[in-house]
N, C-alpha and C positions, 0 to 999 in steps of 0.2 A: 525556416531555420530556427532551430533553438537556442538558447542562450544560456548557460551556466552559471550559477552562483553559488558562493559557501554563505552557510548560517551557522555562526555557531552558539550551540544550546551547552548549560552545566548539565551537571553529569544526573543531577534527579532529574531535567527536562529529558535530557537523550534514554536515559531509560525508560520515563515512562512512553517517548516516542517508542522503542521499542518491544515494549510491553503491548500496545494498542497493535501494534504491526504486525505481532505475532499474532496477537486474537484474532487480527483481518487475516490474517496468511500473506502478509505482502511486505516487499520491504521496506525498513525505516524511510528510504529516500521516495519510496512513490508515495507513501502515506502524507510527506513533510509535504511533497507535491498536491494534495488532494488537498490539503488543509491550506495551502497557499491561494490556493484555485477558489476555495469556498470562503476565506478570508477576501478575496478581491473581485466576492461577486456582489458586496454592497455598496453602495456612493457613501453611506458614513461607518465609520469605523465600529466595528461590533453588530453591526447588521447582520451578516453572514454567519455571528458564531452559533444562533440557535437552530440555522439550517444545518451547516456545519454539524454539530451533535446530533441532529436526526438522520443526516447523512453515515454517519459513522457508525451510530446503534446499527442503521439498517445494516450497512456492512457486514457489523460481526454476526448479525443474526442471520445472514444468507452464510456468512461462511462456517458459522458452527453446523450449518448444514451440509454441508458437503465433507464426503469422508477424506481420510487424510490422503496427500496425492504421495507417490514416492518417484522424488526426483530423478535419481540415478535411473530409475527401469523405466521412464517416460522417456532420458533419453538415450538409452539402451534400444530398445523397441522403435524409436526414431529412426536410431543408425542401420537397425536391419530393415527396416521398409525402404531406407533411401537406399540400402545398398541389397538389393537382390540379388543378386550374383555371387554374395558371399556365402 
């Protein structure tokens, strides 16, 4: 079971979440997740942040690798695989 919470960030924080999420290809909220994940993987506070940043380089350098996806015709192509008959 998961569990939900809000965090709320000002508006330069929430952009540059966004800005980083874009680079990775992923959205603001898994990204906030990913950094929560690597922020509570030290016993003292700031432990995690320089994995953290090497985590995240690595990120955007696998994803500037890969070409751009287009969403709509992945799930365009989707619908006529599951629907054969159409």
């Amino acid at each position: 079971m998961t569990r939900a919470i809000t965090v709320r960030l000002d508006e330069a924080d929430h952009a540059a979440l966004e800005k980083q999420a874009d680079q990775l290809r992923i959205r603001p909220g898994t990204l906030a997740r990913i950094l929560v994940h690597a922020g509570l993987g030290g016993d003292v506070p700031g432990v995690g942040s320089e994995n953290a940043r090497t985590a995240l380089d690595r990120l955007v350098r696998r994803s500037q690798q890969r070409p751009p996806a287009d969403a709509v015709g992945l799930v365009a192509d989707a619908r006529i695989a599951l629907e054969p008959d159409r």
